[in-house]
C-alpha atoms as an extended CHARMM CRD file, in Angstrom:
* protein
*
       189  EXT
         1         1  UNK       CA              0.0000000000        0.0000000000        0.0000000000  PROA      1               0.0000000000
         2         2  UNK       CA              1.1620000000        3.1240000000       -0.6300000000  PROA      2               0.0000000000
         3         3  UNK       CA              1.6800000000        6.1640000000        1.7760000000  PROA      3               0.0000000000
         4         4  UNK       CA             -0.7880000000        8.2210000000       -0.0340000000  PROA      4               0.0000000000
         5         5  UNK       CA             -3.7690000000        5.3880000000        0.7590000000  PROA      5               0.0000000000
         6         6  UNK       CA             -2.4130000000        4.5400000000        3.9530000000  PROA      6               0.0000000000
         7         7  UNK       CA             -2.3980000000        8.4160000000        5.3930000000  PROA      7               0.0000000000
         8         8  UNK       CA             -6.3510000000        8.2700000000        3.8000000000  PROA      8               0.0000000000
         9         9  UNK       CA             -7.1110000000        4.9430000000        5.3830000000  PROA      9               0.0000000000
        10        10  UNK       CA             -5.2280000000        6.3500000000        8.9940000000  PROA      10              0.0000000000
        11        11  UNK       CA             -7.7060000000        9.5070000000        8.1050000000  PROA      11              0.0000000000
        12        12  UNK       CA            -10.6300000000        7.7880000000        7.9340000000  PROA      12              0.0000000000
        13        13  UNK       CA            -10.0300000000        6.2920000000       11.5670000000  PROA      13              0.0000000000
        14        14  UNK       CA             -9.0480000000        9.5700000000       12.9330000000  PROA      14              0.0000000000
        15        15  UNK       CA            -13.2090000000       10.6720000000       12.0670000000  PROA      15              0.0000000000
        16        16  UNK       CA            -14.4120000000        7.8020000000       12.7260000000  PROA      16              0.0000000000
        17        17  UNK       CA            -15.2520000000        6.0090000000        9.7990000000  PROA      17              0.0000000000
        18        18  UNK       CA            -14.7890000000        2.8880000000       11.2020000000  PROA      18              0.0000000000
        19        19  UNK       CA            -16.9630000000        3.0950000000       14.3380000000  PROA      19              0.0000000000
        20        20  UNK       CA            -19.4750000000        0.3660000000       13.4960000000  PROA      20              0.0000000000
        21        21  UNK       CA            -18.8240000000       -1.6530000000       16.5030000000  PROA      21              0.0000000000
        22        22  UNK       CA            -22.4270000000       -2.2970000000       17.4020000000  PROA      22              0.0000000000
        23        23  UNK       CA            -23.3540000000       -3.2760000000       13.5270000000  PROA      23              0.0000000000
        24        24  UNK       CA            -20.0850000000       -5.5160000000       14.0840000000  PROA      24              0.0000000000
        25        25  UNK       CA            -21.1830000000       -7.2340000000       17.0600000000  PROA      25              0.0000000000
        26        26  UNK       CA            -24.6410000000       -8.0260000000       15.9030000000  PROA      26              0.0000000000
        27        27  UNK       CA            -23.1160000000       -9.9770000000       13.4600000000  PROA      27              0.0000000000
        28        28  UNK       CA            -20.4490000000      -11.8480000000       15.9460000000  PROA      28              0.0000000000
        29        29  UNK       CA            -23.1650000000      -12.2640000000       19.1930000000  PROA      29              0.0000000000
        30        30  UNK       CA            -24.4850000000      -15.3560000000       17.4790000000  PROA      30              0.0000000000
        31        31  UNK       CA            -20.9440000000      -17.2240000000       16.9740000000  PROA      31              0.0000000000
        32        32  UNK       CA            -19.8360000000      -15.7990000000       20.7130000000  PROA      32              0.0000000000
        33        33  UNK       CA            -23.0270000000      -17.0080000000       22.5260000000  PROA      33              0.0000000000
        34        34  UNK       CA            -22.9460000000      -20.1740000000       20.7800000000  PROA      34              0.0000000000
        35        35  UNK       CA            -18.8770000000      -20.9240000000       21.2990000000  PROA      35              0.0000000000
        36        36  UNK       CA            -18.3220000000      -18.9750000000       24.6030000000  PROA      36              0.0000000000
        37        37  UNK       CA            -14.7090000000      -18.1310000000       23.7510000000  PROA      37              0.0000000000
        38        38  UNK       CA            -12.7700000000      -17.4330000000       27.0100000000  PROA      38              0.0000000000
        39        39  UNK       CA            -10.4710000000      -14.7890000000       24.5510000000  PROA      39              0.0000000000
        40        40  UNK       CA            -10.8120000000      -13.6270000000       21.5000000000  PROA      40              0.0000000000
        41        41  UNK       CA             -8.5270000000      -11.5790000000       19.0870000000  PROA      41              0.0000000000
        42        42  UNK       CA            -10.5210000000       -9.3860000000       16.5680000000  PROA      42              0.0000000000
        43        43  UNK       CA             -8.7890000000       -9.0630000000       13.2300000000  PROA      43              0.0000000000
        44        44  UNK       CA             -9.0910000000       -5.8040000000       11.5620000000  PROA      44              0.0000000000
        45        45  UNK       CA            -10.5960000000       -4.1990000000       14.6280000000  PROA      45              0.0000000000
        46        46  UNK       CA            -11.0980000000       -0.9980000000       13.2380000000  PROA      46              0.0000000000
        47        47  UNK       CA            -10.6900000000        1.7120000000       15.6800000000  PROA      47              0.0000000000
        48        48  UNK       CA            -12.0480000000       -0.8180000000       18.5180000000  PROA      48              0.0000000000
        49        49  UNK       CA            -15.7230000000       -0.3050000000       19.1470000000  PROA      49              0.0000000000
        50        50  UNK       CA            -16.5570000000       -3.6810000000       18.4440000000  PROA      50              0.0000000000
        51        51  UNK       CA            -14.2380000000       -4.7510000000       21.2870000000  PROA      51              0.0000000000
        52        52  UNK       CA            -15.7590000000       -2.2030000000       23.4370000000  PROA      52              0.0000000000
        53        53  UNK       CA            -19.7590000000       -3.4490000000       22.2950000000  PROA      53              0.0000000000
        54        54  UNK       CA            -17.9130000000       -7.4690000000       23.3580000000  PROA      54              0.0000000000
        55        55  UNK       CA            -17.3600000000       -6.2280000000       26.4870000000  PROA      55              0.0000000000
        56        56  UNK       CA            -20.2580000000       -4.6420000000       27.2440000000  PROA      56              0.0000000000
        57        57  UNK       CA            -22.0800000000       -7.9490000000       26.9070000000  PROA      57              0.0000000000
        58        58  UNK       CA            -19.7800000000      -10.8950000000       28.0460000000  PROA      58              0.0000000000
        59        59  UNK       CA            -17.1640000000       -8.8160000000       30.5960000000  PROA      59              0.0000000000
        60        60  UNK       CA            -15.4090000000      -12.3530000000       31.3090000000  PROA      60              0.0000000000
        61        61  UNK       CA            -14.3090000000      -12.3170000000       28.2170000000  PROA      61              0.0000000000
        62        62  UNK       CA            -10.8560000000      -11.0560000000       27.1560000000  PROA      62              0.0000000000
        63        63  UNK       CA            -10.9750000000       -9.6970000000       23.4340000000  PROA      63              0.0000000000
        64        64  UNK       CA             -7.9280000000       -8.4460000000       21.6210000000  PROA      64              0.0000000000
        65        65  UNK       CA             -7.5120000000       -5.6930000000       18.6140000000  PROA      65              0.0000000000
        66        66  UNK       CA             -4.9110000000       -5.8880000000       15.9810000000  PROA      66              0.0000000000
        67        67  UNK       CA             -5.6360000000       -3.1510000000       13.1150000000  PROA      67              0.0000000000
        68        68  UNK       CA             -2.1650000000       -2.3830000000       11.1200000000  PROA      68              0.0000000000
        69        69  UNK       CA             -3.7990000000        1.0850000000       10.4850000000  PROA      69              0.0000000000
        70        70  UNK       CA             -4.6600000000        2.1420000000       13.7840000000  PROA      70              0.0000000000
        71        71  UNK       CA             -2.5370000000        3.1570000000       16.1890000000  PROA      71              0.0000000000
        72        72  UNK       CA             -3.6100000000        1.7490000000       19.1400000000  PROA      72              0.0000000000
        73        73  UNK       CA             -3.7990000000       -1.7700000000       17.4470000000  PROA      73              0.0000000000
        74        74  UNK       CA             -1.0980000000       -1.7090000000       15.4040000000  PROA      74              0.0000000000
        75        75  UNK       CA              0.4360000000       -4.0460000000       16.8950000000  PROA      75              0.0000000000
        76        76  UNK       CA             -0.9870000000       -7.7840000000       16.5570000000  PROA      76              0.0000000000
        77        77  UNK       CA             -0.8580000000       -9.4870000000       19.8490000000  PROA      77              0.0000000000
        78        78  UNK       CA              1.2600000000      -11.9250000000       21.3940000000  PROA      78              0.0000000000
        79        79  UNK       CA             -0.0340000000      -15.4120000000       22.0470000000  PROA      79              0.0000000000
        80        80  UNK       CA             -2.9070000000      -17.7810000000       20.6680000000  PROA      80              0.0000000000
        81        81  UNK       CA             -6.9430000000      -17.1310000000       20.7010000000  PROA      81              0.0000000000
        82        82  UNK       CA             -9.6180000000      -19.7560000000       21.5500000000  PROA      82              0.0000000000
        83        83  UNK       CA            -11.1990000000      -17.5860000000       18.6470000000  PROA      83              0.0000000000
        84        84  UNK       CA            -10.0420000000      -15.1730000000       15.8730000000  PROA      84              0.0000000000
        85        85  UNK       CA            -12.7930000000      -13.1740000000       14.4890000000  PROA      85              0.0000000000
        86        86  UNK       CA            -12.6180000000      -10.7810000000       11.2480000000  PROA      86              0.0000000000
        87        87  UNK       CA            -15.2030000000       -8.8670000000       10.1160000000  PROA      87              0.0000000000
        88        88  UNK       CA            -15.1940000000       -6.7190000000        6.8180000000  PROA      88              0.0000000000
        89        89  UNK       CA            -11.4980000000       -6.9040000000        7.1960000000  PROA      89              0.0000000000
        90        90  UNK       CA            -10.0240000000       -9.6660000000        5.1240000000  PROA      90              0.0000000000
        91        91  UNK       CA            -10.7650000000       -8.0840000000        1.6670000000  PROA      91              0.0000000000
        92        92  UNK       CA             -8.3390000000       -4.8320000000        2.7120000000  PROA      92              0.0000000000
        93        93  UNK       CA             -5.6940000000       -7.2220000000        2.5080000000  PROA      93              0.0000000000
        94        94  UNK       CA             -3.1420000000       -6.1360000000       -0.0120000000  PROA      94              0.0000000000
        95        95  UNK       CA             -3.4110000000       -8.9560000000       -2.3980000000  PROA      95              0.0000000000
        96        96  UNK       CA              0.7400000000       -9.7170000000       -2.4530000000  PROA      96              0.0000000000
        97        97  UNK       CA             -0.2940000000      -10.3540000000        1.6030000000  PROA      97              0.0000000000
        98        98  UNK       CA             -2.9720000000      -12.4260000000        1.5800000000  PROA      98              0.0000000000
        99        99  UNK       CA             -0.8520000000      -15.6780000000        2.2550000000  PROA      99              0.0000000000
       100       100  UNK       CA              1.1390000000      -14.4210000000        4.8060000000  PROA      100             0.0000000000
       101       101  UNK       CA             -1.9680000000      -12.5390000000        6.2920000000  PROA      101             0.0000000000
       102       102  UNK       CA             -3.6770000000      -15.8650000000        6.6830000000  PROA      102             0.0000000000
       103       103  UNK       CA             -0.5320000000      -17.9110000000        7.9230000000  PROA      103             0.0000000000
       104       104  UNK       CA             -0.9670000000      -15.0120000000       10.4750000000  PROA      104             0.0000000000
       105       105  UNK       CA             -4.5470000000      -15.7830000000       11.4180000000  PROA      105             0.0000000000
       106       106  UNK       CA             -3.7300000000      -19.6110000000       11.3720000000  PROA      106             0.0000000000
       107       107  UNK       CA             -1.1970000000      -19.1950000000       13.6380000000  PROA      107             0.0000000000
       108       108  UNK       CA             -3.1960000000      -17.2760000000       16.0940000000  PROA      108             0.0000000000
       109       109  UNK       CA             -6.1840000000      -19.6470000000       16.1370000000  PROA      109             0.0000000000
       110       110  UNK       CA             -6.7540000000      -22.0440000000       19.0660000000  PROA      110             0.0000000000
       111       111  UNK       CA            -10.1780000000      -23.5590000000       18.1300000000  PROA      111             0.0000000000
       112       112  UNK       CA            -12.2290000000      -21.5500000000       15.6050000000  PROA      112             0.0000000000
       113       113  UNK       CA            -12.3280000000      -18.6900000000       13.7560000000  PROA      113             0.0000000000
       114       114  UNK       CA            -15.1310000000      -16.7160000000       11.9740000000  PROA      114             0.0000000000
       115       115  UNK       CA            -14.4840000000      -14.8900000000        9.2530000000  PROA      115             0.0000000000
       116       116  UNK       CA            -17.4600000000      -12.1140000000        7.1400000000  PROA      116             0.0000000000
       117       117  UNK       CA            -15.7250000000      -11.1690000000        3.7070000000  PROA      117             0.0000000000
       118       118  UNK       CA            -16.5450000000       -8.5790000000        1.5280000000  PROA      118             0.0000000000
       119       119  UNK       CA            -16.9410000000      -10.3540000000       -1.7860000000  PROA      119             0.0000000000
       120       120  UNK       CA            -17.9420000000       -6.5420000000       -3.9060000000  PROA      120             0.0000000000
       121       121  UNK       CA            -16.2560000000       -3.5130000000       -4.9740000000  PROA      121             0.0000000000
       122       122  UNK       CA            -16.5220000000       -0.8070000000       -2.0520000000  PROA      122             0.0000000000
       123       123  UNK       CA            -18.5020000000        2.2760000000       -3.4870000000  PROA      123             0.0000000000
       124       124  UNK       CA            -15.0900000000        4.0120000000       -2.5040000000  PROA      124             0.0000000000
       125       125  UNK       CA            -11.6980000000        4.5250000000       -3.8500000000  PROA      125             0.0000000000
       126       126  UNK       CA             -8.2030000000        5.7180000000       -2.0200000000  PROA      126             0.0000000000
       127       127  UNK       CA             -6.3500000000        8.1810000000       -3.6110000000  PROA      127             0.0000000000
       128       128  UNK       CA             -4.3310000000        6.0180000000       -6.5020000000  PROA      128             0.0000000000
       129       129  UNK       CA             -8.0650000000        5.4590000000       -8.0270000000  PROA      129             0.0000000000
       130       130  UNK       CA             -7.9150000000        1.5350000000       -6.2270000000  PROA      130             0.0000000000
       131       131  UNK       CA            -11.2540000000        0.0930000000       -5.1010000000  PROA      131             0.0000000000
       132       132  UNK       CA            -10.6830000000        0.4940000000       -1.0030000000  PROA      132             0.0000000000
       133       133  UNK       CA            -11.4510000000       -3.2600000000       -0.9690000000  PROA      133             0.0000000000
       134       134  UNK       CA             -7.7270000000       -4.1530000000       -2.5380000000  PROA      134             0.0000000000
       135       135  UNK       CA             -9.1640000000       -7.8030000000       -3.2380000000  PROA      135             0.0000000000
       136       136  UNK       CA            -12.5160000000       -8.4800000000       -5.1530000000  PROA      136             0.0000000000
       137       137  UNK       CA            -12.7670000000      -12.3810000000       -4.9920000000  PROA      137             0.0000000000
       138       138  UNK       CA            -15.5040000000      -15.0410000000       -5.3820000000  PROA      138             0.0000000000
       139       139  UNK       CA            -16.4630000000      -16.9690000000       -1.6350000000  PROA      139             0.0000000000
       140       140  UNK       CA            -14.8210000000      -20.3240000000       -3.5990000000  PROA      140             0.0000000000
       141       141  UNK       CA            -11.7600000000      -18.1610000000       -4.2350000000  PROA      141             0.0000000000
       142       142  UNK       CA            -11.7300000000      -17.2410000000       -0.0810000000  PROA      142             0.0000000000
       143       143  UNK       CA            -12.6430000000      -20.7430000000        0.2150000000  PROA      143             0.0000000000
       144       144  UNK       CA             -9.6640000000      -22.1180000000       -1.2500000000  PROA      144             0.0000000000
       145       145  UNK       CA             -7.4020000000      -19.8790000000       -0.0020000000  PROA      145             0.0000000000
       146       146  UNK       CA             -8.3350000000      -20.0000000000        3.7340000000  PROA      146             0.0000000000
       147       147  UNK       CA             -7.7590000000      -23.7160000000        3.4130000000  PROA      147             0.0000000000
       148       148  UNK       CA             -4.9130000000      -23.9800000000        1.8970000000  PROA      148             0.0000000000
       149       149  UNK       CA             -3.5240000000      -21.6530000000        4.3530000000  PROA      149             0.0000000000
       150       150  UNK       CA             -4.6150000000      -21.9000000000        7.1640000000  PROA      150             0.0000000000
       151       151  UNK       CA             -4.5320000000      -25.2310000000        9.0160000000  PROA      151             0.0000000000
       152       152  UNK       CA             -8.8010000000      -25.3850000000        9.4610000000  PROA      152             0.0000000000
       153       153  UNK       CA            -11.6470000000      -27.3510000000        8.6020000000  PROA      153             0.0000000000
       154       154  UNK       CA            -14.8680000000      -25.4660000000        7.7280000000  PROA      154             0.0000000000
       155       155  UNK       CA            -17.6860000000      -26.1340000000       10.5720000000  PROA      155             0.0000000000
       156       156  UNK       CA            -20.2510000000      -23.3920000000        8.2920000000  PROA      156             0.0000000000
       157       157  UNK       CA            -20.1470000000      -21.2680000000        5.8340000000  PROA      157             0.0000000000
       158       158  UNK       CA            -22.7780000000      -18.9120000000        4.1130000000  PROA      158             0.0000000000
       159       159  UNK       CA            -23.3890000000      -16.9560000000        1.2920000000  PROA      159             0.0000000000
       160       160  UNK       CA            -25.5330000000      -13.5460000000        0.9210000000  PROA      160             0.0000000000
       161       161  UNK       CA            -26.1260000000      -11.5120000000       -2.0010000000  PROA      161             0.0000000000
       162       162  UNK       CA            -25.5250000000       -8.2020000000       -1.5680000000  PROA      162             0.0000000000
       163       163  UNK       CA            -26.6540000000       -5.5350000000       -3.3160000000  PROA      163             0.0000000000
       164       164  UNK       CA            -26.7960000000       -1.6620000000       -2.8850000000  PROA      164             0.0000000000
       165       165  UNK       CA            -26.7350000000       -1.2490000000       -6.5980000000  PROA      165             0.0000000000
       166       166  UNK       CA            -30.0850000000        1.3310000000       -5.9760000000  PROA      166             0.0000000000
       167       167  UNK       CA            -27.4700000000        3.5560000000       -4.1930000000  PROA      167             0.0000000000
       168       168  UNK       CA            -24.1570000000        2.8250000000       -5.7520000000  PROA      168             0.0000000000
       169       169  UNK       CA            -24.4430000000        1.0990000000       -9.0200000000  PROA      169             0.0000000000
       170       170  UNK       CA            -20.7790000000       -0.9380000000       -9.0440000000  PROA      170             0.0000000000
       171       171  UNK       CA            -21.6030000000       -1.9790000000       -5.8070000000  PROA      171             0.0000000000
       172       172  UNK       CA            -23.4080000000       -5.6600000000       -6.0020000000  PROA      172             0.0000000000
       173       173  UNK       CA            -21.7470000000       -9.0940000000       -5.4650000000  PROA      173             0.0000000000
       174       174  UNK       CA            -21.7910000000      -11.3170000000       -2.0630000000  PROA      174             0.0000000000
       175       175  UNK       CA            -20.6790000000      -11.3960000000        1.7590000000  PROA      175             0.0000000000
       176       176  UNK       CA            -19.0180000000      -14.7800000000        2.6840000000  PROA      176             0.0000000000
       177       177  UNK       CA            -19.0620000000      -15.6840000000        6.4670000000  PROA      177             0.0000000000
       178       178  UNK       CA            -17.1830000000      -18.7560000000        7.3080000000  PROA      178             0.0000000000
       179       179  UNK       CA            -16.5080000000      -20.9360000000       10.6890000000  PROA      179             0.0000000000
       180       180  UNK       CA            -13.9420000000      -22.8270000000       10.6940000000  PROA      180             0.0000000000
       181       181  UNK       CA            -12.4680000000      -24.8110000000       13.4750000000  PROA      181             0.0000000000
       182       182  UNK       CA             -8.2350000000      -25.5320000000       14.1760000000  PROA      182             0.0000000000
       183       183  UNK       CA             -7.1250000000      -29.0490000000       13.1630000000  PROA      183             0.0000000000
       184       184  UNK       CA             -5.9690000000      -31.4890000000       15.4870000000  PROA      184             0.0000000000
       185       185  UNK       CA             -2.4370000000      -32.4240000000       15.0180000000  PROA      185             0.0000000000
       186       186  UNK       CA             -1.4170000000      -35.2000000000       13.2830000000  PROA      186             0.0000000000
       187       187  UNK       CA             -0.5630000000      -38.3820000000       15.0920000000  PROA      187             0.0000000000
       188       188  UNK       CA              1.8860000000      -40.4860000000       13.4790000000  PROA      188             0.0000000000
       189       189  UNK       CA              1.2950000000      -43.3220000000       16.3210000000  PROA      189             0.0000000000
């Protein structure tokens, strides 16, 4: 990413763009109430208000923030999850990064992750002219890639159409959401 984008994207946290923590957890409560994770790292937290809306509801529960454009979460913590949850994140990934950004996430999982991907063109652009989602990919193409990098089996997955062409006409595809649950090592015995 370039500094030009990255300064916007930084920008864009400074007002606030990214404080949809409540819309966020509405889509998580169902996978935490189900699971109970103990901890929980949030990847691509945003500026941290979905953290905040987690802890409003289940205060025994530790939940973590990495966001490489943030400040405060720059920093991706130390350490394994029970869960790793992302959330309108994974299609920001610079697409040179998207192995290494799921090695990442594979490495941090304990027992499941959840995943909600972005599988449509944002309706906006950084300042090179790029799409703000750097990676436009079919759910099979997510699919294929989260399992071939990661070291998961998938427990769900779902597709949704979505489509806001009445407001922004290049904006239609899908959201893929996706549980997946850590492999047991192998046992050569």
């Amino acid at each position: 990413m370039n500094d030009e984008n990255y300064q916007q994207i930084q920008t864009m946290h400074a007002e606030g763009m990214f404080d949809n923590g409540e819309k966020q957890f509405k889509i998580i409560q169902p996978f935490i109430a189900e699971h109970v994770p103990p901890n929980i790292l949030i990847f691509g937290c945003g500026n941290g208000a979905v953290i905040s809306s987690i802890k409003q509801v289940y205060p025994e529960t530790k939940v973590y923030g990495y966001e490489p454009t943030h400040p405060r979460f720059n920093i991706i913590p130390m350490g394994t999850f029970d869960s790793v949850i992302s959330i309108d994140a994974l299609e920001y990934t610079q697409p040179n990064c998207v192995e290494s950004t799921l090695d990442i996430i594979s490495e941090k999982i304990q027992r499941l992750g959840f995943f909600t991907i972005a599988c449509h063109p944002s309706r906006k652009s950084l300042p090179d002219g790029q799409n703000f989602h750097s990676i436009i990919e079919e759910p099979d193409w997510w699919r294929h890639n989260i399992l071939r990098h990661m070291d998961v089996s998938i427990v769900d997955e779902c597709i949704e159409v979505f489509d806001k062409r009445d407001k922004w006409p290049e904006v239609f595809g899908s959201k893929y959401s996706i549980v997946v649950k850590k492999n047991e090592p192998k046992s050569y015995y």
